[in-house]
MMTF fields as JSON, N, C-alpha, C and O atoms, coordinates in Angstrom:
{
  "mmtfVersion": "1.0.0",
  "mmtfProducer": "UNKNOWN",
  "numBonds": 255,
  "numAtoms": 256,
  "numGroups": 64,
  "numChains": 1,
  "numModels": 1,
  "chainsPerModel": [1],
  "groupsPerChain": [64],
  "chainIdList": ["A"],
  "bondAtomList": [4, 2, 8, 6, 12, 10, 16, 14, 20, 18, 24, 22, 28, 26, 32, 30, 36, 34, 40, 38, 44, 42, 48, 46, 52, 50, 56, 54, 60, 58, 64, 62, 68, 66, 72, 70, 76, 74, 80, 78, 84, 82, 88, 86, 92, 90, 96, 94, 100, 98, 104, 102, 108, 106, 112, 110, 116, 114, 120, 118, 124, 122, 128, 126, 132, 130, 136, 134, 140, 138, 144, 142, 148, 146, 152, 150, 156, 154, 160, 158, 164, 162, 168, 166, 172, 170, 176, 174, 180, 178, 184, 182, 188, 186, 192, 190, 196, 194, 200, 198, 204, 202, 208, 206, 212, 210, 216, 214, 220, 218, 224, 222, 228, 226, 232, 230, 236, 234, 240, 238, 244, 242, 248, 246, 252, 250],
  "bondOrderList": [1, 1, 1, 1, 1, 1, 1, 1, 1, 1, 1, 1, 1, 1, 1, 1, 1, 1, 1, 1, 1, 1, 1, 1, 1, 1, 1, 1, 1, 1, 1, 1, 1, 1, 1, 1, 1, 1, 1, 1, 1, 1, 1, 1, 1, 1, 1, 1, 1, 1, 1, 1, 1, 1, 1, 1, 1, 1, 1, 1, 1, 1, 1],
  "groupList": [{"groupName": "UNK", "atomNameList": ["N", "CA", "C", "O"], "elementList": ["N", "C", "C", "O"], "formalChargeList": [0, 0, 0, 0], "bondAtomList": [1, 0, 2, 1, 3, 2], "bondOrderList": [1, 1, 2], "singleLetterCode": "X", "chemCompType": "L-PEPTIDE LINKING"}],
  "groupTypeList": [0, 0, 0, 0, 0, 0, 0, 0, 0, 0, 0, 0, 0, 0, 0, 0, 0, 0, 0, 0, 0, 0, 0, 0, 0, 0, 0, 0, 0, 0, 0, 0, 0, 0, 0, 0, 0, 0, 0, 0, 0, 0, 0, 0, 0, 0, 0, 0, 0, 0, 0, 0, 0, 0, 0, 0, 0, 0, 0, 0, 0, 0, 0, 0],
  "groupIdList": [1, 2, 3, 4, 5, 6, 7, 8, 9, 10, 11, 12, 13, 14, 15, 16, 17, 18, 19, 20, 21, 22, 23, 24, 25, 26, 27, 28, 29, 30, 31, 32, 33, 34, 35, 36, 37, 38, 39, 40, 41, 42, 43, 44, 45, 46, 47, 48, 49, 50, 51, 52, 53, 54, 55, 56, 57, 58, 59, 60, 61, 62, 63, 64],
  "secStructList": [7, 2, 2, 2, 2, 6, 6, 6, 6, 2, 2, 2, 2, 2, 2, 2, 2, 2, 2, 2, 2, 6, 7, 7, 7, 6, 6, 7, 1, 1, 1, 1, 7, 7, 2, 2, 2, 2, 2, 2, 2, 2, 2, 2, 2, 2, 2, 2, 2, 2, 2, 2, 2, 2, 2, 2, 1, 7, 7, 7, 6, 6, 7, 7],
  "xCoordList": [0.813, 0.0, 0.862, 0.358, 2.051, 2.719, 3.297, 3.608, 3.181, 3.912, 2.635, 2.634, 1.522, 0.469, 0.494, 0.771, 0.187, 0.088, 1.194, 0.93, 2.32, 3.597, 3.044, 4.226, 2.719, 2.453, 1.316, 1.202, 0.112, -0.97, -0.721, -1.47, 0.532, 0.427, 1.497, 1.432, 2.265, 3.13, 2.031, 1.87, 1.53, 0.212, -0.608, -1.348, -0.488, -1.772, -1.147, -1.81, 0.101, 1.379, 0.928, 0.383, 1.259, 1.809, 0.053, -0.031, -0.781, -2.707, -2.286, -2.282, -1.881, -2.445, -1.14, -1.181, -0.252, 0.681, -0.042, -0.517, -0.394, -0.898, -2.021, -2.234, -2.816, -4.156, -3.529, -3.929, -2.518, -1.836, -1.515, -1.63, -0.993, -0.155, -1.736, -1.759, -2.647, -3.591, -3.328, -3.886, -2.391, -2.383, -3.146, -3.16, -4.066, -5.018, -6.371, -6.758, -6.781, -8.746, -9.65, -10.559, -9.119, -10.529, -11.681, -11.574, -12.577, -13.728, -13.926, -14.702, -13.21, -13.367, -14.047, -13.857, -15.178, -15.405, -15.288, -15.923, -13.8, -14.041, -12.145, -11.427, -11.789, -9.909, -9.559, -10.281, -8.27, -7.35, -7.151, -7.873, -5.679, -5.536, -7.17, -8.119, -7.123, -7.813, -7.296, -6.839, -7.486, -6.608, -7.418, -7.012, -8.706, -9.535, -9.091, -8.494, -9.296, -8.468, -7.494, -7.756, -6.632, -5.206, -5.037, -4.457, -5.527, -6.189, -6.445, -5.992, -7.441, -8.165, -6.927, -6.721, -6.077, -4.995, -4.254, -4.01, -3.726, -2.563, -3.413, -2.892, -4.038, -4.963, -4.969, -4.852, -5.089, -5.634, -3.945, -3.737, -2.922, -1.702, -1.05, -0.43, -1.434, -0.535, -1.819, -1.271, -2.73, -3.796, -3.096, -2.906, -2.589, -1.965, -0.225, 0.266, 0.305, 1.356, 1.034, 2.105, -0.035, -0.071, -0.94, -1.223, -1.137, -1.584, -0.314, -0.223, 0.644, 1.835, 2.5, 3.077, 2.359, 3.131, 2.276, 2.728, 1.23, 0.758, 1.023, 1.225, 1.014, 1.359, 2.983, 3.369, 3.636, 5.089, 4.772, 5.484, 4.143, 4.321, 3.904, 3.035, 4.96, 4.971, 3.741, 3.04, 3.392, 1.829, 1.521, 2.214, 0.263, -0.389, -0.097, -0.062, 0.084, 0.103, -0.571, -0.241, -2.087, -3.294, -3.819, -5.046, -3.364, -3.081, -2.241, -2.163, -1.732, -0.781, -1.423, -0.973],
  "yCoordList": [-1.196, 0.0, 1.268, 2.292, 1.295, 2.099, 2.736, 3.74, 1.882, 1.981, 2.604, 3.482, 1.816, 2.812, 4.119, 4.991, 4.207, 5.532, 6.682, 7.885, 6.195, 7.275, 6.911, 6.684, 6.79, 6.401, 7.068, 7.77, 7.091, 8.02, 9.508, 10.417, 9.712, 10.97, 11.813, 12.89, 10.774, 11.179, 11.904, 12.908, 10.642, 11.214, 12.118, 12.596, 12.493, 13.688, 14.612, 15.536, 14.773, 16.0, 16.254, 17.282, 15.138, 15.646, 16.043, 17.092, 15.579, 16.124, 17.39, 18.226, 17.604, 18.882, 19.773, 20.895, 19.679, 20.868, 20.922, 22.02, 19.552, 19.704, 20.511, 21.114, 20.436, 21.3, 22.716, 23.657, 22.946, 23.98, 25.213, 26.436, 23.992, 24.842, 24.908, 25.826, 24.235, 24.473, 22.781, 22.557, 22.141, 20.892, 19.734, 18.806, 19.973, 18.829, 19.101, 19.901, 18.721, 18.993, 18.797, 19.32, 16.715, 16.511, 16.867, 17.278, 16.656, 17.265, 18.599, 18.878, 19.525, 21.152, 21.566, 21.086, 22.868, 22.917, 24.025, 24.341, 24.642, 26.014, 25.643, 25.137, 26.103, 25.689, 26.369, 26.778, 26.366, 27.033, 26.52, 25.647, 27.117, 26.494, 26.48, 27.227, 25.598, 25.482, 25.237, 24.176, 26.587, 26.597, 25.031, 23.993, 25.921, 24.947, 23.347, 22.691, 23.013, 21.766, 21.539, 20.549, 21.719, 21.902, 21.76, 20.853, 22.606, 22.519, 21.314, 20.79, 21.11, 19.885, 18.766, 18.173, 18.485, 17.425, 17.536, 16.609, 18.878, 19.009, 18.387, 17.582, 18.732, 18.302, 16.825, 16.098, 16.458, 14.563, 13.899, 12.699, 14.814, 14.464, 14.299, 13.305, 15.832, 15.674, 14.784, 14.209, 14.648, 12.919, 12.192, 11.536, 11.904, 10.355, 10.423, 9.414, 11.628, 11.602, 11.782, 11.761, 11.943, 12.063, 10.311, 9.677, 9.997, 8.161, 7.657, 6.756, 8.061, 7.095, 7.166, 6.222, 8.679, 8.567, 7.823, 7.271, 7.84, 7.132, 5.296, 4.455, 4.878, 4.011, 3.506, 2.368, 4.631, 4.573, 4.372, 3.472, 4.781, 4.71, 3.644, 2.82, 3.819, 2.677, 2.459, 3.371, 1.191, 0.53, 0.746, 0.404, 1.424, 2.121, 0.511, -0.664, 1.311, 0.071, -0.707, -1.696, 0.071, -0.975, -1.888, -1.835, -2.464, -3.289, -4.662, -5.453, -4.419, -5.93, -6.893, -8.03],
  "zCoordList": [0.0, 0.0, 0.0, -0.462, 0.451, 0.544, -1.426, -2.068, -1.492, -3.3, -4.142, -5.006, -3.567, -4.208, -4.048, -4.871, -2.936, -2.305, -2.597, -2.587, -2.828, -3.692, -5.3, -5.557, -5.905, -7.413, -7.466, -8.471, -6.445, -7.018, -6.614, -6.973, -5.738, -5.605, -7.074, -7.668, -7.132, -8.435, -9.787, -10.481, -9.521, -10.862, -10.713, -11.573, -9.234, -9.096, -9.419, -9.891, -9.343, -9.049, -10.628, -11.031, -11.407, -12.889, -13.383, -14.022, -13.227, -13.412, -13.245, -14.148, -11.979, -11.408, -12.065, -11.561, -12.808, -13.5, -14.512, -14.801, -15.499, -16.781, -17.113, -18.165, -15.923, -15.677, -15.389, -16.075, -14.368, -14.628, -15.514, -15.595, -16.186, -17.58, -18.596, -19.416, -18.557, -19.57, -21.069, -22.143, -20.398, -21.729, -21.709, -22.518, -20.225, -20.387, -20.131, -19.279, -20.553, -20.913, -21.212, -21.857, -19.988, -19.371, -18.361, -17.206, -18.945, -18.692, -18.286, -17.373, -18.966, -19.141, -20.36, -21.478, -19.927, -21.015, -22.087, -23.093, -21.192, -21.995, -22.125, -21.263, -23.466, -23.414, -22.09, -21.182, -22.251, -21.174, -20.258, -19.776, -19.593, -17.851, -16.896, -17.134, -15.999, -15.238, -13.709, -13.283, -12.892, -12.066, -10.573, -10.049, -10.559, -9.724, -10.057, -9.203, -10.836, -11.302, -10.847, -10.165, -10.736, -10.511, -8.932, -8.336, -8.527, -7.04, -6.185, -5.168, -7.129, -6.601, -6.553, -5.494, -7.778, -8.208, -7.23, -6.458, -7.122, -6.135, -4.218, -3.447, -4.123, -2.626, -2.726, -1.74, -3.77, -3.704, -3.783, -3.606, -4.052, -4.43, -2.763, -2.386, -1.671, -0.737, 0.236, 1.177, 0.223, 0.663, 0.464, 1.487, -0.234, -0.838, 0.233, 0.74, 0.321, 0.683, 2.299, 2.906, 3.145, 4.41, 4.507, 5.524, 3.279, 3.474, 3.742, 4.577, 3.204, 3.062, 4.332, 4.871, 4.918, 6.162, 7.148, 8.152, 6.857, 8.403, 7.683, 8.559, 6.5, 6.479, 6.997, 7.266, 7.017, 7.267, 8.788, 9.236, 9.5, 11.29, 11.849, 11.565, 13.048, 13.829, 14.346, 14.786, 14.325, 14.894, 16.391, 17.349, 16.389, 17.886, 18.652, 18.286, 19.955, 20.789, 21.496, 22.15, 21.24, 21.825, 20.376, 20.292, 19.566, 18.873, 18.414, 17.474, 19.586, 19.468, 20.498, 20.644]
}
């Protein structure tokens, strides 16, 4: 889970520039950058990277 979780944030990173810069434009319906977009990519990007850290931490101790 950990490998996921760095791999979907990689991809959100690169969504959320492409939306950025204006070179991708799915489901938009007017051309141009779309900053809100971008937004959104970048937010679901550092999710994925605060998944990974708690996947990285040491296991609570009323669990063993």
């Amino acid at each position: 889970m950990k490998a996921l979780s760095i791999v979907l944030a990689i991809a959100f990173f690169v969504i959320a520039v492409l939306y950025w810069i204006g070179a991708l434009q799915i489901g938009a319906h007017e051309p141009g950058p779309h900053h809100k977009h971008a937004v959104l990519f970048a937010g679901l990007a550092i999710l994925c990277l605060i998944w990974f850290r708690f996947q990285s931490a040491s296991p609570s101790r009323g669990l063993r």
